[in-house]
Backbone as ProteinMPNN parsed JSONL, in Angstrom:
{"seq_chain_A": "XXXXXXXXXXXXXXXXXXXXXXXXXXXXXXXXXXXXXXXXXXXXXXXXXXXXXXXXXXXXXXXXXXXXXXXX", "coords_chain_A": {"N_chain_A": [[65.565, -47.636, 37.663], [65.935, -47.09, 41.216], [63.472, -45.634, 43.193], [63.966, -43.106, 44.859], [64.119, -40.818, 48.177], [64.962, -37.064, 47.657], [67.533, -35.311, 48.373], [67.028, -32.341, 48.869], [67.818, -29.203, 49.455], [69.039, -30.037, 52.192], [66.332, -30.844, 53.424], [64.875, -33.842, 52.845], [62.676, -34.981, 50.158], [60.601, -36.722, 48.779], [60.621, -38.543, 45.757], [58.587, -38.105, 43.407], [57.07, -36.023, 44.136], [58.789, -33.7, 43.454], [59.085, -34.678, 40.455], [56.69, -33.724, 40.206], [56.252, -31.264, 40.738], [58.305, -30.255, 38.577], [56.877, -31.135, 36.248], [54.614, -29.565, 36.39], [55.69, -27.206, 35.541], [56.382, -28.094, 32.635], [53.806, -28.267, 31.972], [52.466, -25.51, 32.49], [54.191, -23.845, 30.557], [53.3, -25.885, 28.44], [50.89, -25.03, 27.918], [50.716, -22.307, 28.108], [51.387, -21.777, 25.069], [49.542, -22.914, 24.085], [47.619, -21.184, 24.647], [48.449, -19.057, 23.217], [48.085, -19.883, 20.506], [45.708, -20.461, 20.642], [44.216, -22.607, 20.692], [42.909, -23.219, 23.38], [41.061, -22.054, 23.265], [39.191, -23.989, 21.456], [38.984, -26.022, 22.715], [36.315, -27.795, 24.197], [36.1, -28.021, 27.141], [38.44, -25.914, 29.048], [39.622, -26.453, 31.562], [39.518, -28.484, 32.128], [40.848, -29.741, 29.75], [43.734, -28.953, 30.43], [44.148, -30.199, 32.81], [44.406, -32.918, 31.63], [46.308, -32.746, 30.091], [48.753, -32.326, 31.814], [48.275, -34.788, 33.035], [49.365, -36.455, 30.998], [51.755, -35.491, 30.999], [52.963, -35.775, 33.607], [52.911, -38.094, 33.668], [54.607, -39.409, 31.23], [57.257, -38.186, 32.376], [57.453, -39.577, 34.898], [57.722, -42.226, 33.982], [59.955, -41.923, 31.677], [62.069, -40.96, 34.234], [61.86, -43.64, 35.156], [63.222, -45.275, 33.623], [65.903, -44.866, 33.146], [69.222, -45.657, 33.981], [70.584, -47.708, 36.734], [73.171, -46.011, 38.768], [76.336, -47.764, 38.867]], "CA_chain_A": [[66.02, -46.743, 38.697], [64.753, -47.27, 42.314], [63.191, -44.215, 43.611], [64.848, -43.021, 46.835], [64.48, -39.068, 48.546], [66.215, -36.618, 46.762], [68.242, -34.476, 49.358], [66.549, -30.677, 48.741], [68.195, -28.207, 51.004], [69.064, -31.08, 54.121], [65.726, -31.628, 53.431], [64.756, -35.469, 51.964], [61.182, -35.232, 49.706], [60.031, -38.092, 47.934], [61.084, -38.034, 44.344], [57.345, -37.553, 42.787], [56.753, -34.723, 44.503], [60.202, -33.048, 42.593], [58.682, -34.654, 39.262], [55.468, -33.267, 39.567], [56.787, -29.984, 40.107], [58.762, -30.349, 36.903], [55.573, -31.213, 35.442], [53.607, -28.228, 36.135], [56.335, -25.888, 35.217], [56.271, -27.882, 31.742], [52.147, -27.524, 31.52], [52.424, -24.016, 32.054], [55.04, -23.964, 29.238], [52.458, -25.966, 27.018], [49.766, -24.057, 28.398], [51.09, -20.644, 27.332], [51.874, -22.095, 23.811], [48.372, -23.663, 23.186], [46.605, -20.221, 24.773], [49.024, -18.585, 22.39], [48.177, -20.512, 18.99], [44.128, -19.963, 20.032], [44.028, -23.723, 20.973], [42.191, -23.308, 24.369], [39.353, -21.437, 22.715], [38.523, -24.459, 20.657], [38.136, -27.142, 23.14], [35.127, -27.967, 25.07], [36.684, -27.544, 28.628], [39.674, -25.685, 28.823], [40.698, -26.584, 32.516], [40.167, -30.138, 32.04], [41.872, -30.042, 28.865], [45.015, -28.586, 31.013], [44.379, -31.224, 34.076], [44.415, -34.026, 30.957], [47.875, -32.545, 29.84], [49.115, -32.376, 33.703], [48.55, -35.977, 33.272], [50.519, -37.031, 30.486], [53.536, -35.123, 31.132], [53.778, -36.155, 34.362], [53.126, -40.151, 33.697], [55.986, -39.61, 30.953], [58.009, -37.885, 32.934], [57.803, -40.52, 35.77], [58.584, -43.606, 32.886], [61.512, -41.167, 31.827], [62.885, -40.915, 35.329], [62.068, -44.928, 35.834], [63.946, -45.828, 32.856], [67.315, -44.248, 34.087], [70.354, -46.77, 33.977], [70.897, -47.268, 38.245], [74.757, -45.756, 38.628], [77.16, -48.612, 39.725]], "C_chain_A": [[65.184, -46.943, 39.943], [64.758, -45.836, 42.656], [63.58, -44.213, 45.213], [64.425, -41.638, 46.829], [65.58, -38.554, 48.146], [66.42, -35.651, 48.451], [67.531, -32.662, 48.618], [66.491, -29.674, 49.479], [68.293, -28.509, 51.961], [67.59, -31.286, 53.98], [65.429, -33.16, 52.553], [63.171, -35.235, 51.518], [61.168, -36.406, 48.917], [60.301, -37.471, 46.383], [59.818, -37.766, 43.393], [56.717, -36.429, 43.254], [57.49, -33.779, 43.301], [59.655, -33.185, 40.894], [57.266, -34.182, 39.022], [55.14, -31.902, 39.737], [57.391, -29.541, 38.66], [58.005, -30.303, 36.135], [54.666, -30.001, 35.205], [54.145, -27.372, 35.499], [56.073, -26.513, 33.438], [54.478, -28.053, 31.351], [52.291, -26.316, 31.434], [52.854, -23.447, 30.78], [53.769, -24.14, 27.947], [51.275, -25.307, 27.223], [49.518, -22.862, 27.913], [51.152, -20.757, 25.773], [50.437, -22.282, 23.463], [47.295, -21.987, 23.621], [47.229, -19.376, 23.62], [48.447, -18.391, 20.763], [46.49, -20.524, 19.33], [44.043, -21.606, 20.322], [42.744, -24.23, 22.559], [40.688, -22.605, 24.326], [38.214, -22.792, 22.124], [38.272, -25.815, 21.418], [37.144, -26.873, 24.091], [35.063, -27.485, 26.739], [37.946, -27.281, 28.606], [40.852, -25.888, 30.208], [40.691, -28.401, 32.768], [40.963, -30.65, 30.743], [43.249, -30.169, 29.558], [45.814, -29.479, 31.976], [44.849, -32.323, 33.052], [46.153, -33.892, 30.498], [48.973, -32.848, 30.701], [49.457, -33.948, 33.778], [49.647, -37.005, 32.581], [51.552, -36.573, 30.685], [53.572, -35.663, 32.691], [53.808, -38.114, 34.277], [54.299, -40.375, 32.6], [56.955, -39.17, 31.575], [58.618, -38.867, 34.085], [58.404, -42.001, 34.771], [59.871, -43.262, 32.174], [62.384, -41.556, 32.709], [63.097, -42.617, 35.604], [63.021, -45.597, 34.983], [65.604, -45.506, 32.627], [68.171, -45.324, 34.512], [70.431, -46.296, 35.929], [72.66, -46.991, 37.916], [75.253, -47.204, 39.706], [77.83, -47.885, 40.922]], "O_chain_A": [[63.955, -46.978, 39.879], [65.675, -45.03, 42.5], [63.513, -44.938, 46.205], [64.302, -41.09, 45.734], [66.72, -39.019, 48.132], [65.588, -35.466, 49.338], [68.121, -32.193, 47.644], [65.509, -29.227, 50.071], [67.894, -27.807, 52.889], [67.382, -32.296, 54.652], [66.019, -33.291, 51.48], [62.353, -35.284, 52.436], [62.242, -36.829, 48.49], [60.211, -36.308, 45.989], [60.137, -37.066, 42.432], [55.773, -35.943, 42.63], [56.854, -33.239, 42.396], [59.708, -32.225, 40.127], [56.717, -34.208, 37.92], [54.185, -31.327, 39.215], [56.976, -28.681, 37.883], [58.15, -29.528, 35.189], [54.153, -29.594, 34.163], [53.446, -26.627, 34.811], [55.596, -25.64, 32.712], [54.163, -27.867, 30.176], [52.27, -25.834, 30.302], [52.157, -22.746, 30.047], [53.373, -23.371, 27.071], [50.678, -25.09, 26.168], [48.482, -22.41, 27.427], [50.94, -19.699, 25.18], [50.103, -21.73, 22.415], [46.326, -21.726, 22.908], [46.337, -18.894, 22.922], [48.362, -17.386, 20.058], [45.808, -20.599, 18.308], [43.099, -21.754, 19.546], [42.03, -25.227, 22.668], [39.678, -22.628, 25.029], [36.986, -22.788, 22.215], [37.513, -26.658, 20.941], [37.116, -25.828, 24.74], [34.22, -26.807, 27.327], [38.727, -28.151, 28.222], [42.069, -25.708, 30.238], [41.459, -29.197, 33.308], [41.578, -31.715, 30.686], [43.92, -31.191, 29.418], [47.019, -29.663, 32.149], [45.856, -32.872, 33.499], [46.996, -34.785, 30.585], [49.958, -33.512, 30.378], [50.459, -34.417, 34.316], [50.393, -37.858, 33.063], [52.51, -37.333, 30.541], [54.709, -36.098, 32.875], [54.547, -38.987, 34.733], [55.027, -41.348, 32.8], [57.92, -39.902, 31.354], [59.824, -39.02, 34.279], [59.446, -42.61, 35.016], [60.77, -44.093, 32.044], [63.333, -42.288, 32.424], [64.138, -43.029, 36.116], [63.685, -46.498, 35.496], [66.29, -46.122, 31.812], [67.788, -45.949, 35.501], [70.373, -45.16, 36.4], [73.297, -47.598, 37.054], [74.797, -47.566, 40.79], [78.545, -48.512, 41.704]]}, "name": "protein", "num_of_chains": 1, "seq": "XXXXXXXXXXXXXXXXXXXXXXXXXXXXXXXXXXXXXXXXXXXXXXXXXXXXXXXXXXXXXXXXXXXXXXXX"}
């Protein structure tokens, strides 16, 4: 998929901006789940645990989006 500006209200943002919104909303998600289950008690740093999460969802999220058949 080539990355082009997505159209967002007549405005045009860059499409990693859009996915790394997506991203935070699903950290928060796993965020709430792991403070939930007592998970953020038991590691060492709990906001670089969160930043480390931040990271993989959004680097799959971007190999997701890149792997996207282009439409004819």
């Amino acid at each position: 998929m080539r990355f082009s500006e997505v159209n967002l209200f007549g405005v045009y943002v860059a499409p990693i901006s859009v996915i790394m919104v997506a991203a935070w909303f699903v950290t928060i998600w796993l965020r709430w789940g792991a403070a939930r289950f007592g998970l953020l008690r038991r590691v060492w740093h709990p906001s670089l645990f969160v930043f480390a999460v931040y990271m993989i969802v959004l680097s799959s999220m971007v190999l997701w989006v890149a792997r996207w058949p282009i439409p004819s």
